[in-house]
BAFI-3210 file (N, C-alpha, C; in Angstrom, 3 decimals, decimal comma, padded with zeros to 6 digits):
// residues 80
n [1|2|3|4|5|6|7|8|9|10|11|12|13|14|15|16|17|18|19|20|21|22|23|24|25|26|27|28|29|30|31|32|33|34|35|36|37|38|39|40|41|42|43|44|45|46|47|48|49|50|51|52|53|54|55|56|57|58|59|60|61|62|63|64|65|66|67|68|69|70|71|72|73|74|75|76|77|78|79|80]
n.u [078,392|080,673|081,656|082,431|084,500|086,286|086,554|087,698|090,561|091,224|091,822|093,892|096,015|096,532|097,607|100,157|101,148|103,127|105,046|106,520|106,807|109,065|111,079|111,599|112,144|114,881|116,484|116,933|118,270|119,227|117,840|115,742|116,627|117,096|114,895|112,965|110,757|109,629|108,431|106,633|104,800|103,957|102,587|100,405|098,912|097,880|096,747|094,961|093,678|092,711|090,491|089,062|088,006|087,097|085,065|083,645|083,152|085,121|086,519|089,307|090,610|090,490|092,254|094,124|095,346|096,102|097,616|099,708|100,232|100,560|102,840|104,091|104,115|105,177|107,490|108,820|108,636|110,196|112,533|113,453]
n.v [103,187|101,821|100,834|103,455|103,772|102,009|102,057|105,077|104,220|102,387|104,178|105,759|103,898|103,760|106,166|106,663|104,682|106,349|107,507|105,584|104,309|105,700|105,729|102,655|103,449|104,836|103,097|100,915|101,579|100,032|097,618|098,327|099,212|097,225|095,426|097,161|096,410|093,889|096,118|097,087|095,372|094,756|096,745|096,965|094,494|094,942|097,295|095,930|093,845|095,500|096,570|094,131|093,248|095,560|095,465|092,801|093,297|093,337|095,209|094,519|093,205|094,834|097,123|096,175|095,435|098,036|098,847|098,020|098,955|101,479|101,964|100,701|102,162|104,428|103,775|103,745|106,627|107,776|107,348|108,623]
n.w [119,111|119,795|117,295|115,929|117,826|117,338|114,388|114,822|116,394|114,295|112,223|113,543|113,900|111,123|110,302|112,118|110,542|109,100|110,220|110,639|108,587|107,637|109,470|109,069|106,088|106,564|107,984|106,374|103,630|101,730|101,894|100,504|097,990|096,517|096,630|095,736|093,664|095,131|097,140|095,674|095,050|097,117|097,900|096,368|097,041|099,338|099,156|097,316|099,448|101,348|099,802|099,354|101,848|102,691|101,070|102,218|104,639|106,705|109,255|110,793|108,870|106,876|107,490|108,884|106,089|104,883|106,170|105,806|103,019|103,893|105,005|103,854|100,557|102,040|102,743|100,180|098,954|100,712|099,657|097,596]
ca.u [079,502|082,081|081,860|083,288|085,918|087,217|087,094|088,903|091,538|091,838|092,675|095,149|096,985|097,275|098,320|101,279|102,150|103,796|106,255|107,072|107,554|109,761|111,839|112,063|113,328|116,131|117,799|116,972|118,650|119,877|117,012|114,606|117,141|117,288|113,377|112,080|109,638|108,826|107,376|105,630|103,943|103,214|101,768|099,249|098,531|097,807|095,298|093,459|093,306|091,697|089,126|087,991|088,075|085,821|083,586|083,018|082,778|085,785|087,190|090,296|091,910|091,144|093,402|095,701|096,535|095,785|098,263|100,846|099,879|100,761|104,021|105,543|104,727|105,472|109,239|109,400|108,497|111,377|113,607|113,501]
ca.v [103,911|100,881|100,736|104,264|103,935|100,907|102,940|105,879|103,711|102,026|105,049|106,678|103,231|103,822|107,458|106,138|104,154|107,357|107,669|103,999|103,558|106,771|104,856|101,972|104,159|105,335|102,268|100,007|101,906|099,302|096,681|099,226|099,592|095,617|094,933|097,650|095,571|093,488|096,837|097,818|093,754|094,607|097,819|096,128|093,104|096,044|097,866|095,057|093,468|096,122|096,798|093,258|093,658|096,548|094,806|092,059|094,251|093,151|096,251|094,722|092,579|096,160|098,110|095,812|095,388|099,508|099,426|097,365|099,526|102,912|101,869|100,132|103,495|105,314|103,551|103,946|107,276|108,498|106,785|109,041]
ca.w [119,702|119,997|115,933|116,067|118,618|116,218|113,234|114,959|116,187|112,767|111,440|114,423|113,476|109,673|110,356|112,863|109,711|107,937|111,020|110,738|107,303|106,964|110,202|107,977|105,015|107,073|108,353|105,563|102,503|100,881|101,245|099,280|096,311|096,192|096,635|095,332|092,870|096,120|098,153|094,648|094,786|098,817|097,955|095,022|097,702|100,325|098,338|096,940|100,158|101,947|099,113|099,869|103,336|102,916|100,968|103,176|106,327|107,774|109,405|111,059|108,076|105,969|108,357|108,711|104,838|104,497|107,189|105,167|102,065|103,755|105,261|102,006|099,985|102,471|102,726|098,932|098,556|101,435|099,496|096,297]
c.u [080,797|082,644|083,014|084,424|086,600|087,669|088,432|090,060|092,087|092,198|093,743|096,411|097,361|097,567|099,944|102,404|103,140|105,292|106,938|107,704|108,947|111,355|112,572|112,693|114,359|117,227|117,746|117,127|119,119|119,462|115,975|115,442|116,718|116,078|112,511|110,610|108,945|108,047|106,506|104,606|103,220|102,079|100,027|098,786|097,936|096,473|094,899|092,929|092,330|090,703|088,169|087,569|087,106|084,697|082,747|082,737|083,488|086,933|088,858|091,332|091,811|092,126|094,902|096,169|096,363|097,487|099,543|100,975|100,929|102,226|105,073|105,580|105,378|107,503|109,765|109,481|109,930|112,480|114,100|114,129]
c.v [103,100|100,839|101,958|104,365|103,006|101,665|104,479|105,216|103,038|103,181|105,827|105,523|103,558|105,149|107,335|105,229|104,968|107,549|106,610|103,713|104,368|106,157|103,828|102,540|104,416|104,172|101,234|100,611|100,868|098,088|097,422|099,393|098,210|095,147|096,084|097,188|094,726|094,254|097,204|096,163|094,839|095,872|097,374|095,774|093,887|096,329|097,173|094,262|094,342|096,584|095,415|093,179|094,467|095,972|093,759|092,216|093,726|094,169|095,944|094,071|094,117|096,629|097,508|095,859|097,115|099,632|099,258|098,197|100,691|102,671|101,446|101,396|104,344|105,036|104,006|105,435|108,146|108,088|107,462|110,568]
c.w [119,616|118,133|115,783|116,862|117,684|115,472|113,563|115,207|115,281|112,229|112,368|114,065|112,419|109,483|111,114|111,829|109,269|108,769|110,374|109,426|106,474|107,937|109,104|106,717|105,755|107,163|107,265|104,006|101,180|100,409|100,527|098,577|095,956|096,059|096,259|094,402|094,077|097,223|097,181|094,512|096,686|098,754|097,191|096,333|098,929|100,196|097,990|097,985|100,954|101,077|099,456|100,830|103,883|102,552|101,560|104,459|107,250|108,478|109,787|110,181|107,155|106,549|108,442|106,837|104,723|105,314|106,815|104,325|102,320|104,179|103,891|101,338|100,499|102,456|101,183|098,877|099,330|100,936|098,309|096,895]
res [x|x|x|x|x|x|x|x|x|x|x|x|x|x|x|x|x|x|x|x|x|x|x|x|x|x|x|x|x|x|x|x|x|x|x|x|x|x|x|x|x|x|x|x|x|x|x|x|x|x|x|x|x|x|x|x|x|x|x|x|x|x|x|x|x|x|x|x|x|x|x|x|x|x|x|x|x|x|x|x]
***
C-alpha cells in the first residue's frame, strides 16, 4: 500500500510539472532563446536519468530527473 501512495504522489508531482514549466516559460523569455541547447542537454540528462533510476528501482531519483525532464520540455515547448 505505501509503494502505491509513493508512486501516486510521484506522479501528482510530475503532472504539477506542466504548470511550472509553462510559469517558467513566461517570465524567463529571454533565458530560453539564449540556452536553448542547454534545456535540450537537461532534457537528454532527464530521460536517461530516470531510465536508470528505473532500472535500479530507485523510484525517487527517477521522479526527480522525470521531473526535471517534463519541466525543461515543457518550458521549451511554450516557448514556440
Amino acid at each position: 500500500m505505501t509503494e502505491i501512495l509513493n508512486l501516486l504522489f510521484g506522479v501528482i508531482i510530475l503532472i504539477l510539472g506542466i504548470p511550472i514549466g509553462n510559469v517558467l516559460a513566461k517570465y524567463t523569455k529571454e533565458e530560453l532563446k539564449d540556452g536553448r541547447k542547454w534545456f535540450n542537454l537537461l532534457i537528454f540528462i532527464g530521460l536517461i536519468g530516470g531510465v536508470v533510476a528505473l532500472i535500479i528501482g530507485n523510484d525517487v531519483l527517477m521522479f526527480s530527473f522525470l521531473f526535471i525532464a517534463v519541466v525543461s520540455s515543457r518550458s521549451l515547448m511554450r516557448k514556440k
